[in-house]
Each structure stands twice: as structure tokens, then as C-alpha cells.
C-alpha positions as CSV (number, residue, x, y, z in Angstrom):
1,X,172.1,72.7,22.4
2,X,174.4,71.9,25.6
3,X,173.9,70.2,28.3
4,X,174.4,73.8,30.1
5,X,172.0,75.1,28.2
6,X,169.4,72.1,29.2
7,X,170.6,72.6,33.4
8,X,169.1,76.1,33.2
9,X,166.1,75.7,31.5
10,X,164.2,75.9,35.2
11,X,165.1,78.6,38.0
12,X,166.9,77.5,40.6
13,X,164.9,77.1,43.8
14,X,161.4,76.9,41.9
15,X,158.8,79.9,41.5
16,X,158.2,82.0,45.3
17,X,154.6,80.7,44.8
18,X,155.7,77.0,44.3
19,X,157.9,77.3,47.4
20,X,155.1,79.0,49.4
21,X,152.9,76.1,48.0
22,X,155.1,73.9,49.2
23,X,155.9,75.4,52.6
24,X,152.2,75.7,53.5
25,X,151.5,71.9,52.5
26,X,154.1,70.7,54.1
27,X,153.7,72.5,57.6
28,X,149.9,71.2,57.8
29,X,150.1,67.8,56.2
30,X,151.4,66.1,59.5
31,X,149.3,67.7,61.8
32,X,146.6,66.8,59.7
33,X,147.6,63.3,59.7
34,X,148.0,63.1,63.3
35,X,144.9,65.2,64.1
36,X,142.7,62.6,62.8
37,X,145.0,59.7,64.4
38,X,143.7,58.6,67.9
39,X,145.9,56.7,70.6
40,X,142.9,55.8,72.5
41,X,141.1,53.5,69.5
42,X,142.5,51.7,67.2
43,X,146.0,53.1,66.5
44,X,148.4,51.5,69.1
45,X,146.4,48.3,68.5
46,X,147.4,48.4,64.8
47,X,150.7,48.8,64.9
48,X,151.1,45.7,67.3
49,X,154.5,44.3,66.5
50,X,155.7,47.3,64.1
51,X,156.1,50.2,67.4
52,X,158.6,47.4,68.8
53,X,160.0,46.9,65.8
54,X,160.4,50.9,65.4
55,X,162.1,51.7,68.4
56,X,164.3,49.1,68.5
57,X,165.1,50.3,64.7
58,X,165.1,53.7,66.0
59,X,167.7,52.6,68.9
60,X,169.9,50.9,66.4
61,X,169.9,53.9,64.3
62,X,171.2,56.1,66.8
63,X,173.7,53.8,68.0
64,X,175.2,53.4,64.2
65,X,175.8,57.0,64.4
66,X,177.3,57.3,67.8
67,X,179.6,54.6,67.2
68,X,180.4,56.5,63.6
69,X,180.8,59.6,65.2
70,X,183.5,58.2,68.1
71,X,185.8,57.4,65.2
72,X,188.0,60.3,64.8
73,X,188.4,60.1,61.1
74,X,184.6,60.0,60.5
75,X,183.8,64.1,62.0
76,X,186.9,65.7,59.9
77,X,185.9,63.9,56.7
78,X,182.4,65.0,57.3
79,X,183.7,68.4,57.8
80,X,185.7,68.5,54.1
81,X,183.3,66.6,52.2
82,X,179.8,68.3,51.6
83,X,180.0,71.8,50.5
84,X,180.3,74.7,52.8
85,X,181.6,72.6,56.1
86,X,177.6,71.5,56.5
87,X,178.7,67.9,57.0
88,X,177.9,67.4,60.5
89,X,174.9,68.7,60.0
90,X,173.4,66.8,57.0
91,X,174.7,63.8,59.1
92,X,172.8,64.7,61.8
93,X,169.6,65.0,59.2
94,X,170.0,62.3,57.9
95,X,169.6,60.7,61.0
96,X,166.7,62.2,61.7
97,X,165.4,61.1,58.5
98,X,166.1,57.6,58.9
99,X,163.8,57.7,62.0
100,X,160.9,59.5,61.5
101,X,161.3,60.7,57.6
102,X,161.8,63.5,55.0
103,X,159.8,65.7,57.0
104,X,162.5,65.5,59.8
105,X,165.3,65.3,57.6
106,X,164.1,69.2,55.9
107,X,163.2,70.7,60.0
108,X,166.7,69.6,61.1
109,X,168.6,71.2,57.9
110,X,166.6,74.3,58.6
111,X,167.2,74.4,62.1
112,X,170.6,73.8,61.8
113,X,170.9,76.2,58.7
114,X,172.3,73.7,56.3
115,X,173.1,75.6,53.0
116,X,170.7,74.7,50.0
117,X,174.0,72.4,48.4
118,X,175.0,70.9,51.2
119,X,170.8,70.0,51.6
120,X,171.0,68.5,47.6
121,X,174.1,66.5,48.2
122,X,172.8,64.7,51.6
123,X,169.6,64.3,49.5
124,X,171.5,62.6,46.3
125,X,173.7,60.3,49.0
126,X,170.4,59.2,50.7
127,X,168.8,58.2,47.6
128,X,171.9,56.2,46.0
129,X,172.0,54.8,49.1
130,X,168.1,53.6,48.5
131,X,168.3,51.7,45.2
132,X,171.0,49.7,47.3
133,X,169.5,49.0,50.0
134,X,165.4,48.8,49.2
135,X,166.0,46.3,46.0
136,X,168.6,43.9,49.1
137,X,166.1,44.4,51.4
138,X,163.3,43.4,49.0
139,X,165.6,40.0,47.8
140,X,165.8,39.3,51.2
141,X,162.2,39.4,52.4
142,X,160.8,37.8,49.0
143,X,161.8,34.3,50.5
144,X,159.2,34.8,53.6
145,X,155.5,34.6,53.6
146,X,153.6,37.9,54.4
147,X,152.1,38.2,57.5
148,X,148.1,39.2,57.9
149,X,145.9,39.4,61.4
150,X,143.4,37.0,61.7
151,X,144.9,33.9,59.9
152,X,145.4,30.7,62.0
153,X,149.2,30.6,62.1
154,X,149.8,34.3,60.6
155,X,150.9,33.5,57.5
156,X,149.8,32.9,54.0
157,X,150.7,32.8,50.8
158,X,151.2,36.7,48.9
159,X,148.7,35.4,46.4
160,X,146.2,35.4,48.6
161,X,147.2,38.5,50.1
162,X,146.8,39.6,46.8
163,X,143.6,39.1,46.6
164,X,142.3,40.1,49.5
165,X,143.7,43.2,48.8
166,X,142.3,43.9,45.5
167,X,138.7,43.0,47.1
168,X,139.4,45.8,49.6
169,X,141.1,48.6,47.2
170,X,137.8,49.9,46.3
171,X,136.8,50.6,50.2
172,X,138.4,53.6,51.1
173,X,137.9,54.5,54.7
174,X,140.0,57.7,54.1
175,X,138.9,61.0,57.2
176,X,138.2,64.5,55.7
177,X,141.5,65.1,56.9
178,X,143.5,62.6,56.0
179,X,142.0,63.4,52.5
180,X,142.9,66.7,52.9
181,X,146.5,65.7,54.0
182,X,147.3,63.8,51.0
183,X,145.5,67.1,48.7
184,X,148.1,69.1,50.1
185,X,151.2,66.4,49.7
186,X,149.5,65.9,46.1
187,X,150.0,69.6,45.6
188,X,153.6,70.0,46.8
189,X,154.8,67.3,44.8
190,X,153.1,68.8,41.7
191,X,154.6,72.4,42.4
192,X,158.2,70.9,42.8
């Protein structure tokens, strides 16, 4: 058999009940998350450092792509490099998605009415670009101690952190909704 043969073997674009699967479990997983998120209690005290952290991130982000996007080369090769002259636009979704995630990189492609290719090819860049940078970024971090609330100085060893996490796997403190959020993220990940 070839390797044509073998590229056909599903439909393209899935089953219309897998992409309604997928469309319904993707448009109420977030709210559900948030919905059982409040602002008042305990969120904004957890994140602590990390919201800092996030918008400076976020800032630096946006930046990147401004300063890309004033270089005159950079627009014109985006235009003649991703199929059908989407370029632009799965840059612009991919910025999205390095801010707030895949969720915001798939609402700006359909806004913007990205065509399914050019969706696939900013997909396959973003994750090439991944196993770079997640296995540097892990190298990097691996020489510093993990940080935990509560300890004297804020850092111990990972073993410990090890261990206090596998004392406190078996808690799960999970909502009804945030169980029901991750049913229906379970279920479009199974369908795809």
C-alpha cells in the first residue's frame, strides 16, 4: 500500500458529529471554567507573582510582533508564505495564542476567516516551534529550585516537592463544573 493510500484512510475535517462534538465542548468549556472561578476569594491571591509575570509576558509578546511587523520584509513574506495569502492572519493568531491559548488562536482564525490550510500550517509551525523551545526552556529552569508558599525562604528541593505532591494527588478539590469542563475537553479530544 502507499503512503497516499495511508493519508486517506480518515475524511478530511472529521465526521459532522465529531465537529459538532467538538464545537459544543469547546464553546462551553471556558465559561465553565471561569464560571466556577471567583475574583473575590481565592483566585487573584493564588496567582500572586504569576498575573505580573503574565502581563509583562503578555506586553513582551505584543511588542515582539509590533517590532516584526515594522520591518517591511516581514508583512510581504507573510503574505506569500502560508497558503491562500492567510499569512497576516495566522500571525495575528498566533499571537493571540501565545497569550491567552488555543482557544484564542481557533476564535481569531474564525473571525478573521483563515482557510482550513492556512489554519494546519500556523498549527504545524507553532508546534515545531514547541519541541524547541519547551525542552530550552526546561534545561534552563532545571538548574533552579522550585518555589512553594509557605516555606521559610521559598524554596526547596523538587524532591520534596515531590512528595508533597504525591501526598496531595489523591485530594481532588475539583467543582461540578470544573469536572464538567474537563468531561467536555475529554470528549473533544477523543472525537478529534
Amino acid at each position: 500500500s502507499s503512503a497516499k493510500e495511508w493519508m486517506t484512510v480518515l475524511p478530511p475535517g472529521g465526521s459532522p458529529s465529531s465537529s459538532f462534538l467538538q464545537n459544543v465542548s469547546l464553546t462551553l468549556a471556558t465559561p465553565l471554567l471561569l464560571l466556577g472561578t471567583s475574583l473575590r476569594g481565592n483566585a487573584l491571591r493564588q496567582c500572586g507573582s504569576l498575573l505580573g509575570s503574565f502581563f509583562i509576558a503578555s506586553f513582551g509578546t505584543l511588542a515582539g510582533a509590533m517590532i516584526a511587523f515594522s520591518i517591511a520584509t516581514i508583512p510581504r513574506a507573510l503574505l506569500v508564505s502560508v497558503p491562500n495569502q492567510d499569512g497576516l492572519k495566522i500571525a495575528a493568531a498566533l499571537l493571540a495564542k501565545n497569550i491567552g491559548g488555543g482557544i484564542n488562536y481557533m476564535a481569531v482564525c474564525s473571525c478573521l476567516n483563515a482557510s482550513p490550510e492556512s489554519i494546519a500550517a500556523g498549527l504545524c509551525v507553532d508546534n515545531v516551534m514547541a519541541l524547541v523551545y519547551f525542552p530550552l526552556v526546561s534545561v534552563l529552569a532545571s538548574k533552579y529550585k522550585d518555589v512553594v508558599d509557605g516555606d521559610n525562604d521559598g524554596l526547596i528541593e523538587k524532591e520534596e516537592n515531590n512528595e508533597w505532591n504525591d501526598k496531595n494527588e489523591s485530594k481532588s478539590n475539583l467543582s461540578p463544573v470544573e469536572s464538567l469542563s474537563h468531561a467536555f475537553t475529554l470528549a473533544a479530544v477523543l472525537t478529534a
